[in-house]
C-alpha positions as CSV (number, residue, x, y, z in Angstrom):
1,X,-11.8,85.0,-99.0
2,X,-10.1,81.8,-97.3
3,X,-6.5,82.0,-96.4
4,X,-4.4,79.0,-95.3
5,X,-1.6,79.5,-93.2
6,X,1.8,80.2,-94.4
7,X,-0.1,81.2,-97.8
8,X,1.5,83.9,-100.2
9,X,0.4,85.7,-102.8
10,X,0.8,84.5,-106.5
11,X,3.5,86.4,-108.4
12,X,2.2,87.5,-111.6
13,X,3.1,89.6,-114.3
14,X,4.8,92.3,-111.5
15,X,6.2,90.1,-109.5
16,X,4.1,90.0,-106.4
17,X,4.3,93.7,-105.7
18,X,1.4,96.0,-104.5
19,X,1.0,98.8,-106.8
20,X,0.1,101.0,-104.1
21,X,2.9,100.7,-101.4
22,X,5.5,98.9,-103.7
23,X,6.4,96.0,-101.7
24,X,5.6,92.4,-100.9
25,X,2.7,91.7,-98.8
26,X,1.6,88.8,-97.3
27,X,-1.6,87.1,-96.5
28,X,-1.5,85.8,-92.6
29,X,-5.4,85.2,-91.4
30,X,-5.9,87.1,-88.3
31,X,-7.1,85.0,-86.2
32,X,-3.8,82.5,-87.0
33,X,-0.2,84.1,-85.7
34,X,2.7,82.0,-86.0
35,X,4.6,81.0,-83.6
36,X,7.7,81.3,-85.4
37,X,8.9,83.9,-87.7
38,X,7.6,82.7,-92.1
39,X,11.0,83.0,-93.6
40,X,10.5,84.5,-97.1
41,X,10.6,82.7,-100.1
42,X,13.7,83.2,-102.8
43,X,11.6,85.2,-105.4
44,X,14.6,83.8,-107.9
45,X,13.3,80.6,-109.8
46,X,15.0,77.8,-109.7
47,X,16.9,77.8,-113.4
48,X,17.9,81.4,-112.3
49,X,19.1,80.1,-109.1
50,X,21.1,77.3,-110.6
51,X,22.6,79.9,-113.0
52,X,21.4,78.3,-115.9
53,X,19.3,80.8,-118.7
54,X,17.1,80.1,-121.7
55,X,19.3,79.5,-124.4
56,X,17.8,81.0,-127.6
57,X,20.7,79.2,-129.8
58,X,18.6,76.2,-129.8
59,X,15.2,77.5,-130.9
60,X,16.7,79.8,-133.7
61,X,18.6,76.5,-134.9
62,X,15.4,74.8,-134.6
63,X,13.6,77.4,-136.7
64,X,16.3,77.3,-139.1
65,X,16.3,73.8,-139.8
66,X,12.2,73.8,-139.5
67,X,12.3,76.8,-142.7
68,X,15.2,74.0,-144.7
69,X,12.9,71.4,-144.3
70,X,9.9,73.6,-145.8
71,X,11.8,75.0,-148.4
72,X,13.3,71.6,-149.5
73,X,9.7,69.9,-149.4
74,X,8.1,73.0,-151.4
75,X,11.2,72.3,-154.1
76,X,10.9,68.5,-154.6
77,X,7.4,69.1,-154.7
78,X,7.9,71.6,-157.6
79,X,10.5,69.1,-159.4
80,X,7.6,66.6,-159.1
81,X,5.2,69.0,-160.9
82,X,7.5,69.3,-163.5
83,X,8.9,66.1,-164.2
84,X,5.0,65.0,-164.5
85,X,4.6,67.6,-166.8
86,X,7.8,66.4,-168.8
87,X,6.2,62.9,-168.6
88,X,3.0,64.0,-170.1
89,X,4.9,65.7,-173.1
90,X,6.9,62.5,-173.6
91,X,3.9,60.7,-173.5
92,X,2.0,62.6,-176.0
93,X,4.4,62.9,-178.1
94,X,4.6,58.7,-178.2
95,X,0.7,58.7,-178.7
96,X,0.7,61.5,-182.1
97,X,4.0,59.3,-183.0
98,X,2.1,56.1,-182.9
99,X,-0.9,57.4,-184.2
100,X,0.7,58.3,-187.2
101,X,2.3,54.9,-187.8
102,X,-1.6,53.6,-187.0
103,X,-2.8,55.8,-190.2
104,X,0.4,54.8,-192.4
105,X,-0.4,51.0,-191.9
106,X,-4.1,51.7,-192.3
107,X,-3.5,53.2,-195.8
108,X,-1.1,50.2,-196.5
109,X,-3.9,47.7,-195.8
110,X,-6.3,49.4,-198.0
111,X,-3.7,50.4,-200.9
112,X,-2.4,46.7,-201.2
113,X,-6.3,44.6,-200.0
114,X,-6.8,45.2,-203.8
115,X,-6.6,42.4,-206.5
116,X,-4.3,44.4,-208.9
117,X,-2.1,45.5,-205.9
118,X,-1.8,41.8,-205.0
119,X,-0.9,40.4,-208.3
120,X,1.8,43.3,-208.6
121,X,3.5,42.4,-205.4
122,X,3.6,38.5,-206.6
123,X,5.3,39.0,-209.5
124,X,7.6,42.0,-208.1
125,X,8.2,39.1,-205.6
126,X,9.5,36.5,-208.4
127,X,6.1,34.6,-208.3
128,X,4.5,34.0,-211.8
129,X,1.0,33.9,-213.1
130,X,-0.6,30.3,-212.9
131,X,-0.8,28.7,-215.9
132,X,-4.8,27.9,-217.6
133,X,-6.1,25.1,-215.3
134,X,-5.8,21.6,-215.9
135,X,-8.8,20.0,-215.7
136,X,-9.4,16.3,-215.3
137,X,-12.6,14.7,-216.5
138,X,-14.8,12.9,-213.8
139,X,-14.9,8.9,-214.1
């Protein structure tokens, strides 16, 4: 194993301590002393140091506003679902509605395509019959 002067051990989950003795302990190759003393590192960290902490306010805001947004996606989709559906009633209700008109004027055409239906409306219109043709003899 390769040690570098001035090297320290990485603090993990416990902090650098030695399970066995329960204090730091260093790694100085043996063949390297220093001349003067290693000060020790401040085992603080810096935000610690500076007195500032991890302020949960922020992330449970954060979350908060993250569940709002998915709740108010998850209703507009639903009001979307349902005003297709609405839609699609209108809409079929417009088709059957004009389909029926379709069949009415159908029924018209045939009922009235008729000679004696034609003649009826005339003279229920004021119209009256033709009188016996005139005809003219050819020169």
């Amino acid at each position: 194993m390769a040690a570098y002067q001035g090297a320290r051990r990485r603090e993990g989950l416990l902090g650098g301590q030695d399970l066995l003795r329960g204090r730091r302990e260093e790694i100085v190759p043996a063949a390297a002393t220093p001349r003067t003393p290693a000060l020790r590192r401040r085992r603080a960290r810096s935000a610690v140091r500076a007195g500032r902490r991890t302020n949960r306010v922020g992330l449970v805001l954060g979350g908060i506003v993250l569940a709002f947004m998915l709740a108010f996606f998850s209703l507009a989709q639903s009001v979307r679902v349902s005003a297709t559906g609405y839609d699609l009633a209108s809409l079929q209700s417009e088709r059957d509605r004009l389909q029926a008109t379709r069949q009415d004027l159908l029924t018209d055409v045939n009922r009235l395509g008729s000679g004696p239906a034609i003649r009826k409306l005339a003279l229920d219109s004021g119209l009256s019959p033709l009188a016996a043709p005139l005809v003219v003899p050819a020169r």
